[in-house]
C-alpha positions as CSV (number, residue, x, y, z in Angstrom):
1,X,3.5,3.6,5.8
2,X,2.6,0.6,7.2
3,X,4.3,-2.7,6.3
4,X,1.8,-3.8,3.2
5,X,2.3,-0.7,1.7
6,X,5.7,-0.6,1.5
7,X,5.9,-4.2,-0.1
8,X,3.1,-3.5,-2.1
9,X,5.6,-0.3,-3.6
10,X,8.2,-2.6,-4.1
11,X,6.4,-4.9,-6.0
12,X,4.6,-2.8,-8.2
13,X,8.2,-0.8,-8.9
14,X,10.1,-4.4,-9.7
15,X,6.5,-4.9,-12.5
16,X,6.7,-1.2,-13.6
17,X,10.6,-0.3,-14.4
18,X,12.1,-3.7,-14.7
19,X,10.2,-7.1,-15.6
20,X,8.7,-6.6,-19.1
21,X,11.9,-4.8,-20.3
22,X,14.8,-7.7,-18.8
23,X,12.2,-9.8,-20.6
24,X,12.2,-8.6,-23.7
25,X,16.4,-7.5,-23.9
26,X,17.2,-10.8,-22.7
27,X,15.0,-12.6,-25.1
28,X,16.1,-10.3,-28.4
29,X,19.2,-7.7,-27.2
30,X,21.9,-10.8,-25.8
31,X,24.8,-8.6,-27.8
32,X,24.2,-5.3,-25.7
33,X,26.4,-4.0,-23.1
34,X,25.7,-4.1,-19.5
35,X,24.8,-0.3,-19.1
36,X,23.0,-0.4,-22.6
37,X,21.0,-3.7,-21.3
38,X,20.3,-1.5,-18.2
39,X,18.7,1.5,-20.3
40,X,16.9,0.1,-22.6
41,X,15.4,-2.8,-19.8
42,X,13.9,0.8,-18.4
43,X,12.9,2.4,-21.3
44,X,11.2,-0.6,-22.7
45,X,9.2,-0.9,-19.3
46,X,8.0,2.3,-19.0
47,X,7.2,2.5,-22.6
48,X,4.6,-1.0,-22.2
49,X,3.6,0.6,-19.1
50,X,2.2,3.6,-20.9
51,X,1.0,2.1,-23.6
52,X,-0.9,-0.5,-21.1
53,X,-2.2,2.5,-19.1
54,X,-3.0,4.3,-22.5
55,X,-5.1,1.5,-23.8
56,X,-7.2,0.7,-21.1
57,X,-7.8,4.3,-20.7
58,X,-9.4,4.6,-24.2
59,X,-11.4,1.6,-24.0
60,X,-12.7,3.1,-20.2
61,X,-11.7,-0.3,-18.6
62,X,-9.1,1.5,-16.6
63,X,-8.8,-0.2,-13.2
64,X,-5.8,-2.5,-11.0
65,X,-7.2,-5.6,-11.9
66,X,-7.1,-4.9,-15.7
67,X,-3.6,-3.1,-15.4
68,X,-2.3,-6.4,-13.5
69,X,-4.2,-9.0,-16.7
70,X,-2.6,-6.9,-19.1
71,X,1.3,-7.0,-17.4
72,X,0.7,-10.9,-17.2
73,X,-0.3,-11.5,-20.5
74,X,2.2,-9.5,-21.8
75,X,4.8,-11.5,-20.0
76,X,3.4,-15.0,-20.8
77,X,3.3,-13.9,-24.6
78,X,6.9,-12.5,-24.2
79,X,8.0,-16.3,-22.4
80,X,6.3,-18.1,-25.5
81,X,7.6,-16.1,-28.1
82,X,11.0,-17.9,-29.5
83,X,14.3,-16.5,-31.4
């Protein structure tokens, strides 16, 4: 693997298992354990990153670009929503 690549891995791990889900526990879940923060930050990731992959499939849009829109909107609208 050449250098690129292996960032490239990195990055797209970090988006995949962990953003969207630290987002949305640290925004609604602040009363949770440590270890319960930890599960459910990579449960909730991989759940959004189905569903993502799910609906672009069905609406035949599938591709990186779209898969990237879709993580980024999702995180801006998690950042604006307020508790």
């Amino acid at each position: 693997m050449e250098v690129l690549e292996i960032i490239q891995v990195i990055l797209a791990s970090f988006l995949i298992f962990f953003l969207t889900g630290y987002l949305i526990v640290k925004k609604f879940f602040k009363e949770l354990k440590d270890i319960e923060k930890f599960v459910l930050i990579i449960g909730i990731s991989i759940c959004i990153t189905i569903l993502i992959g799910l609906i672009l499939g069905f609406l035949g849009i599938f591709n990186l670009v779209n898969s990237l829109i879709s993580y980024f909107i999702i995180i801006i609208l998690i950042l604006i929503i307020k508790k």
